[in-house]
C-alpha positions in Angstrom: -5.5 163.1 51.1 -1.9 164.0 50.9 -1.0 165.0 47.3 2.5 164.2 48.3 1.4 160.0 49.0 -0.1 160.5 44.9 3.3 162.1 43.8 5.3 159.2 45.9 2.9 156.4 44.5 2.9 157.8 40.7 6.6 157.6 41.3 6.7 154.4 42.3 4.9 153.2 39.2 6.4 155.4 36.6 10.1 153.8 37.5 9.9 150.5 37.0 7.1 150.7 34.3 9.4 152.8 32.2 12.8 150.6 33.1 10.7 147.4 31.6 9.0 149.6 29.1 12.9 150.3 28.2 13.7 146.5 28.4 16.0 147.2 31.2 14.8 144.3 33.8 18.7 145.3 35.4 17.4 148.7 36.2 14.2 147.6 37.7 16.6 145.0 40.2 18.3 147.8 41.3 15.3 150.1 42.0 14.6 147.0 43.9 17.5 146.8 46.2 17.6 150.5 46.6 14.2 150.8 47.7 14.4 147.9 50.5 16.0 150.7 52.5 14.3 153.9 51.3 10.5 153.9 52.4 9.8 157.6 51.2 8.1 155.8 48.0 5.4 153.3 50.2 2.4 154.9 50.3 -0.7 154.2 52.8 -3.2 155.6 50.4 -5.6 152.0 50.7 -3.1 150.5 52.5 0.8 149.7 53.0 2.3 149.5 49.6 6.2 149.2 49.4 7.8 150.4 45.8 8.8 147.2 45.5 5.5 145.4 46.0 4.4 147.6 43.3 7.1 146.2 40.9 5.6 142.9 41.9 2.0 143.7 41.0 3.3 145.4 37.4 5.0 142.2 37.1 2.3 139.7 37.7 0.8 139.4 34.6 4.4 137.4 33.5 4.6 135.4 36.7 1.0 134.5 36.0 1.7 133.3 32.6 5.4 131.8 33.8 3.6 129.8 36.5 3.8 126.7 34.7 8.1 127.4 34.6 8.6 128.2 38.3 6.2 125.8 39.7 8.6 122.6 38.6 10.5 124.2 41.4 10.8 122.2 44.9 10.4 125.8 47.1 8.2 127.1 44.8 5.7 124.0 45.3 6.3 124.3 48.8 5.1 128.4 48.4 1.9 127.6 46.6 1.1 124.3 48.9 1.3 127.3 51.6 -0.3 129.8 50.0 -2.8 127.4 49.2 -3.7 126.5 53.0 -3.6 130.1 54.3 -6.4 130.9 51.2 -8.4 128.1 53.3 -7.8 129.8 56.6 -8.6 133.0 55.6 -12.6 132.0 53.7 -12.9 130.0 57.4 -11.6 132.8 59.6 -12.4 135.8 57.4 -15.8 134.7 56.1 -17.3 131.5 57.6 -16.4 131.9 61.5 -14.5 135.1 61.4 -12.6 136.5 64.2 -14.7 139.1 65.7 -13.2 142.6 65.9 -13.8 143.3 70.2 -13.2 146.9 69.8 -15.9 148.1 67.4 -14.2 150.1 65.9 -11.6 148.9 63.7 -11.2 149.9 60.1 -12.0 147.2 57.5 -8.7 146.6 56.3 -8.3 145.3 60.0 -11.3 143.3 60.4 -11.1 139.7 59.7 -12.5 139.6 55.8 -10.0 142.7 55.5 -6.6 141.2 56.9 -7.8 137.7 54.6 -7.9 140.1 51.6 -5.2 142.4 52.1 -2.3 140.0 53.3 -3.2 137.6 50.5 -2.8 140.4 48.3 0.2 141.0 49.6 1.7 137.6 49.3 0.1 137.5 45.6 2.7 140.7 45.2 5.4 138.8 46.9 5.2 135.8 44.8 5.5 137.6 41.7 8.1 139.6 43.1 10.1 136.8 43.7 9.6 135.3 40.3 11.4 138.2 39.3 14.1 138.7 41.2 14.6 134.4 40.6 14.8 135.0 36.9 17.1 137.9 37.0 19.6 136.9 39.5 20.1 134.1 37.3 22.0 136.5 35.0 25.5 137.4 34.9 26.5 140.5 36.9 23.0 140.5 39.0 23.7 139.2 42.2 26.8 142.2 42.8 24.1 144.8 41.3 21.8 143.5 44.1 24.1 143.7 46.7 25.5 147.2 45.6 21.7 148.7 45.7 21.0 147.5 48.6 24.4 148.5 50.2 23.8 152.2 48.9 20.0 152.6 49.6 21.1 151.3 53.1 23.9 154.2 53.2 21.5 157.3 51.6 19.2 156.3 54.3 22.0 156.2 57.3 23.2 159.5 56.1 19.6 161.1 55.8 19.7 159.9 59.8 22.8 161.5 60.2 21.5 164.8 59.3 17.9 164.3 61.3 20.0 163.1 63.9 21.9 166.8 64.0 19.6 168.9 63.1 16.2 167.6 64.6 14.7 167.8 61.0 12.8 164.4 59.8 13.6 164.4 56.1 11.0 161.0 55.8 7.6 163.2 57.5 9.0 166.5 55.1 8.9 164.2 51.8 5.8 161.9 52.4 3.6 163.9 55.3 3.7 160.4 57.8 4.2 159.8 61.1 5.5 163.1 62.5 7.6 162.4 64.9 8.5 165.2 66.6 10.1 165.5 70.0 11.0 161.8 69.5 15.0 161.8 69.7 15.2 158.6 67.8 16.4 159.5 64.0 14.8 157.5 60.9 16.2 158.6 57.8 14.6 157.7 54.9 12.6 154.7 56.9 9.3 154.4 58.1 10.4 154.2 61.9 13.2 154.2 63.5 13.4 149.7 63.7 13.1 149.9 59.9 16.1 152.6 59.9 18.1 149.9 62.3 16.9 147.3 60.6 18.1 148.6 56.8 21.7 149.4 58.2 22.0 145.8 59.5 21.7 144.4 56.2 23.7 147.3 54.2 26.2 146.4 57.0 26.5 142.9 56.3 26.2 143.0 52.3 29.7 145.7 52.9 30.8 143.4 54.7 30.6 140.2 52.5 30.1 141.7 48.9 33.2 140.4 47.1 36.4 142.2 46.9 38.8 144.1 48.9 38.1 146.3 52.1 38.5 149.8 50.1 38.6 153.1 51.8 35.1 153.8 50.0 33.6 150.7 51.1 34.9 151.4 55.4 33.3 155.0 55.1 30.5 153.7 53.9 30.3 151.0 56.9 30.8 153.5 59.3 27.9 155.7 57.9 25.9 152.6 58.5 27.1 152.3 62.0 26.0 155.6 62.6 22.9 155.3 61.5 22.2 151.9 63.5 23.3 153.6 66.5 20.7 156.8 66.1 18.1 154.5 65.5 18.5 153.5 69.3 17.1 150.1 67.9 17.6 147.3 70.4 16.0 144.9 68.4 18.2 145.9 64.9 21.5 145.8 67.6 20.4 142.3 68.5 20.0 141.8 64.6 23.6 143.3 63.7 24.8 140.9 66.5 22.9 137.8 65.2 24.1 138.8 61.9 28.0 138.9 62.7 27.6 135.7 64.6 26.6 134.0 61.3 29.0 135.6 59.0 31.7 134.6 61.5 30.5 130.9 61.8 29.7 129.9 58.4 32.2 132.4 56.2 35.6 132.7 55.3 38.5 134.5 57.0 38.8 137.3 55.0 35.4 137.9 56.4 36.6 137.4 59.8 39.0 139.7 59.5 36.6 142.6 58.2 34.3 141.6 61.0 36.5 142.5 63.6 37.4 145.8 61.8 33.8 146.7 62.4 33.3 145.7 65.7 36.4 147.5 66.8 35.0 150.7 65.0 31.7 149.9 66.3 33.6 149.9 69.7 35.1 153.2 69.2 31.7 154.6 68.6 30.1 153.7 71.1 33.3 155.2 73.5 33.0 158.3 72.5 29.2 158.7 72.6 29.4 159.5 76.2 31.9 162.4 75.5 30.5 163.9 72.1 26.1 163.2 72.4 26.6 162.7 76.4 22.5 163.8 76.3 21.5 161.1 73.7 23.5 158.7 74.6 21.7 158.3 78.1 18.5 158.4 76.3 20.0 155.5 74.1 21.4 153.5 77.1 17.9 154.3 79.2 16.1 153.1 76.0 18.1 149.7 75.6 18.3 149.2 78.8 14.1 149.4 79.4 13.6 146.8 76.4 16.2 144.1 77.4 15.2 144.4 81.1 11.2 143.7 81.3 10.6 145.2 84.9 10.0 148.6 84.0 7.6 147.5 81.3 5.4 145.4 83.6 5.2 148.2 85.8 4.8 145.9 89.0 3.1 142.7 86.9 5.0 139.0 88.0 5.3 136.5 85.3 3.2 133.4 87.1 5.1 130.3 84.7 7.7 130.0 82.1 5.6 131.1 79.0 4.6 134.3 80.5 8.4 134.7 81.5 9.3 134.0 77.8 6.5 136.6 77.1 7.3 139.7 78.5 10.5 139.6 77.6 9.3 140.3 73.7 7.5 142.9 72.0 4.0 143.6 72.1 3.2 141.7 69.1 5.0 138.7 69.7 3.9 138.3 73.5 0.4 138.6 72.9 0.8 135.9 69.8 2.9 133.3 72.3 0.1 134.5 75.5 -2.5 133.4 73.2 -1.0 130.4 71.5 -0.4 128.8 75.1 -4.1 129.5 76.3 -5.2 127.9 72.7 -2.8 125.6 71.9 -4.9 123.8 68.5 -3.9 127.7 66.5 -0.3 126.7 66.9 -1.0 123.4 64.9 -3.7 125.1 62.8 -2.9 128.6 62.3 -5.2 131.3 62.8 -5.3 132.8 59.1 -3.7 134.9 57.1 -2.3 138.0 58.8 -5.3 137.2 61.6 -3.2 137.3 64.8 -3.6 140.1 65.6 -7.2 139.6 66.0 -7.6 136.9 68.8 -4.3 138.4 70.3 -5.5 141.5 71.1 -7.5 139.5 74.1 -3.8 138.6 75.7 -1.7 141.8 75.4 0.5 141.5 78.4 0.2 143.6 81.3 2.4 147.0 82.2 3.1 149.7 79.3 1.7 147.5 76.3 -1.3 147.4 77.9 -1.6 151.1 77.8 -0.4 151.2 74.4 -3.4 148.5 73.0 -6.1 148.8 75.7 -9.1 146.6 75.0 -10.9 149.3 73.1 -8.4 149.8 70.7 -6.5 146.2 70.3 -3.3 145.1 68.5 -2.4 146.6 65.2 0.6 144.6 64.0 1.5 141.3 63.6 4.8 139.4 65.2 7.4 140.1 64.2 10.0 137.3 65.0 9.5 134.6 61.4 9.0 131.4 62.8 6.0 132.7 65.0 4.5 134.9 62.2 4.5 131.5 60.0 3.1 129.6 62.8 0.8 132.4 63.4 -0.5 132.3 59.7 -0.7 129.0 59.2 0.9 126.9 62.1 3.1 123.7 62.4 2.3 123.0 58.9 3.0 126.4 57.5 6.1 127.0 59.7 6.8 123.0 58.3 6.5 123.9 54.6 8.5 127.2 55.3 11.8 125.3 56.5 11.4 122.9 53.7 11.6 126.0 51.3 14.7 127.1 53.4 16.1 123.8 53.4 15.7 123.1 49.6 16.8 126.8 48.3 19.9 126.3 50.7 20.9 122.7 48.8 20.2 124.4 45.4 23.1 127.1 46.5 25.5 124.8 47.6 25.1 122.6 44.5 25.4 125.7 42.4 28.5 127.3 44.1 30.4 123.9 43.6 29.2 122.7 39.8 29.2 126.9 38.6 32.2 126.7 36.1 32.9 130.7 35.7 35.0 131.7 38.5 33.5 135.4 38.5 29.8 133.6 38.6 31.1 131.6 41.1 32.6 134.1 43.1 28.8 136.1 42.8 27.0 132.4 43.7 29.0 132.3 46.8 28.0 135.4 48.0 24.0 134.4 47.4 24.6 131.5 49.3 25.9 133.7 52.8 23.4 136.6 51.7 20.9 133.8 52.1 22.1 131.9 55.2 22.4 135.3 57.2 19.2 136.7 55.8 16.9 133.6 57.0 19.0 134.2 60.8 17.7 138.4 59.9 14.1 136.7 59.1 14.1 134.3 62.2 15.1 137.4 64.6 13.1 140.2 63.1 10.8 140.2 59.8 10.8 143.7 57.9 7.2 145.0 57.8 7.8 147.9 55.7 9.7 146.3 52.8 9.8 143.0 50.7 12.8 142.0 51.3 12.0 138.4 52.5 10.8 137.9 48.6 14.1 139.3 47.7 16.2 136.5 49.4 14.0 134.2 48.2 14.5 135.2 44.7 18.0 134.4 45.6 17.1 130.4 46.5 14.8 130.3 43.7 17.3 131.4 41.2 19.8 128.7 42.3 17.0 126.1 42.0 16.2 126.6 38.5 20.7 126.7 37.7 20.6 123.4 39.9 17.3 121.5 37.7 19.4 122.5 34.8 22.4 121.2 35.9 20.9 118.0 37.4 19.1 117.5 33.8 22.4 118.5 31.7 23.6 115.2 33.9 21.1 113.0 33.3 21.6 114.4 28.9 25.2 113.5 29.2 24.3 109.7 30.6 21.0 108.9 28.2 22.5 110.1 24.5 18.8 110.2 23.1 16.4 112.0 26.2 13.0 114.2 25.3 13.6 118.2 24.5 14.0 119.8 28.3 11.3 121.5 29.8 11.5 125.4 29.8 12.8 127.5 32.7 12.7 130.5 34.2 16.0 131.1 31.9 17.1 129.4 29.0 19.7 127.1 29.5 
């Protein structure tokens, strides 16, 4: 074993155990946000543990014993009620009838009764995770500190690209001993691969781009080191993110976010010119390599799609063709589900033909789940997981809106607002492409959670003020 992974991993436990051992809760939200971007701290020593998962395993013990708080919440019954089915799934497909692992020779983490243990682990971590984040972003000040960590991990990690970019050096294999990439032109950064590089300048892109406050020089250098380090990613997938991403802000959000948004795209623009003429060798390999994943043809190498599902199919990643190729042959698993982080499992029978193929033959299978969020629900749990998931969406969204109009402190206000369109884009950023290698989906939902428990306080301060003599309210996640 590495003795750097032990080094990372006692680091990853030492900061937030000694921010709460401080009483500084603010501190531990920032490590948070910070660490959504920067991956040198999740270890693989059992098995892929983000820093801030970890803060969500120190902090069960309190969401356990909070439970009775956070569960008067609508989206928080709606979690549990979920969790609660894909527990089901996972003792009938883990245990009972498990899916059988066709290559032999799988590790048990990625057997059947391993995935069942591991990703309800993980979404134990989550849970508490969010808990957190819920009862802090509740506070005055927390929402801008979240968006400012997450803005500058976002950046450290751009500019760490920057320099592996130019130099050839991989500043994420020298600090944890993973993955060498070398010969691989792609840059990382500070992120596990070069997707999760793409995919943490998208959102430090779009927080700079909505936090509140004026355009300062500062903040536009520090967009155009995100640029940078979305373009060296060579991400096509955290491109079509950005683009999703600017396509919300510009619907839903004001002008004065227009008007940002076209500063970046035309800087984006400019970029992009004078690749050809500055990188002219990577910038064919970038062009060759965005041009190979929106065009499936080279992929298939010679394969036809025979009907529609198979043309949806190979126009996604490996992942997500395989789950759709195998949803369509079974249709009952998109009703039903097919267990917690299973997929992968009974997919591995329907990787499409071409270069996937050679990339998961039969005697090695799939080793990663979809990664677009409305088939990874319905690949957990089905219709009635993805069902319980929008109802979380839907009800965390109404809790904003009711916040942002009843909040009587213009600065909180201001801070609520900006929740509300970190929220909307972020479920658009889950929908497209779901971050394996942070937690960042508990984050947001922290977000909705938080406004949930401002708006049950605010609906029962209404009902106070209309009945003179009402019983004590119940506690909350903060005091009212």
């Amino acid at each position: 074993m590495d003795v750097r992974q032990l080094l990372l991993l006692a680091l990853a436990l030492a900061v937030p155990l000694v921010f709460f051992a401080l009483g500084k809760p603010r501190l531990v939200l920032g490590w948070v946000g910070l660490t959504l971007s920067i991956h040198i701290f999740d270890t693989t020593i059992f098995t892929n543990l983000p820093a801030g998962r970890v803060v969500g395993l120190i902090y069960l013990p309190y969401a356990i014993a909070s439970a009775p708080c956070w569960l008067r919440l609508e989206p928080a019954k709606a979690w549990m009620l979920n969790f609660c089915y894909l527990v089901a799934l996972g003792l009938l497909f883990g245990f009972i009838w498990p899916w059988p692992d066709t290559t032999g020779l799988r590790p048990v983490i990625m057997t059947a009764p391993g995935r069942a243990v591991v990703f309800l682990t993980r979404l134990v971590s989550d849970l508490s995770l969010t808990v957190f984040m819920a009862r802090e972003l509740q506070k005055p000040g927390r929402l801008r500190l979240l968006g400012q960590s997450v803005a500058l991990g976002a950046s450290l990690t751009a500019i760490a690209a920057i320099f592996n970019f130019i130099t050839k050096i991989d500043p994420y294999f020298t600090i944890t001993g993973l993955r060498d990439l070398a010969g691989n032109q792609r840059a990382r950064g500070l992120s596990f691969e070069p997707r999760g590089l793409g995919m943490a300048c998208t959102y430090g892109l779009l927080m700079l781009i909505i936090l509140p406050g004026r355009i300062s020089t500062r903040r536009f250098g520090l967009i155009g080191i995100n640029l940078l380090g979305l373009l060296v990613s060579y991400s096509t997938s955290s491109l079509a993110l950005f683009l999703a991403g600017l396509i919300t802000a510009w619907t839903f959000l004001s002008n004065r976010i227009r008007f940002t948004i076209l500063g970046v795209v035309a800087l984006l623009a400019l970029l992009v010119a004078l690749a050809p003429f500055v990188v002219p060798q990577q910038f064919a390999v970038a062009t060759q390599s965005v041009r190979e994943r929106i065009d499936p043809t080279s992929k298939l190498r010679g394969a036809v799609a025979e009907n529609i599902v198979e043309m949806i199919a190979y126009r996604l990643d490996s992942f997500d063709a395989s789950a759709v190729l195998f949803l369509a042959d079974q249709p009952e698993y998109l009703f039903i589900g097919t267990g917690p982080g299973m997929m992968l499992l009974p997919a591995s029978e329907y990787v499409p033909p071409g270069v996937y193929r050679l990339m998961y033959p039969p005697e090695k299978g799939l080793d990663g789940l979809p990664t677009h969020g409305m088939l990874l629900e319905v690949s957990n749990s089905g219709l009635i997981g993805l069902s319980l998931w929008l109802f979380q969406i839907i009800s965390c969204f109404a809790a904003l809106r009711l916040v942002t109009h009843t909040e009587t402190d213009p600065e909180q206000a201001k801070y609520w607002r900006f929740g509300k369109a970190l929220f909307i884009i972020a479920v658009v950023f889950y929908i497209v492409q779901v971050s394996m290698t942070s937690p960042v989906w508990s984050v947001i939902l922290g977000i909705g959670w938080a406004a949930a428990d401002q708006a049950a306080k605010h609906r029962r301060l209404r009902r106070k003020a209309a009945v003179p003599h009402t019983s004590p309210a119940p506690l909350t996640l903060q005091p009212s």
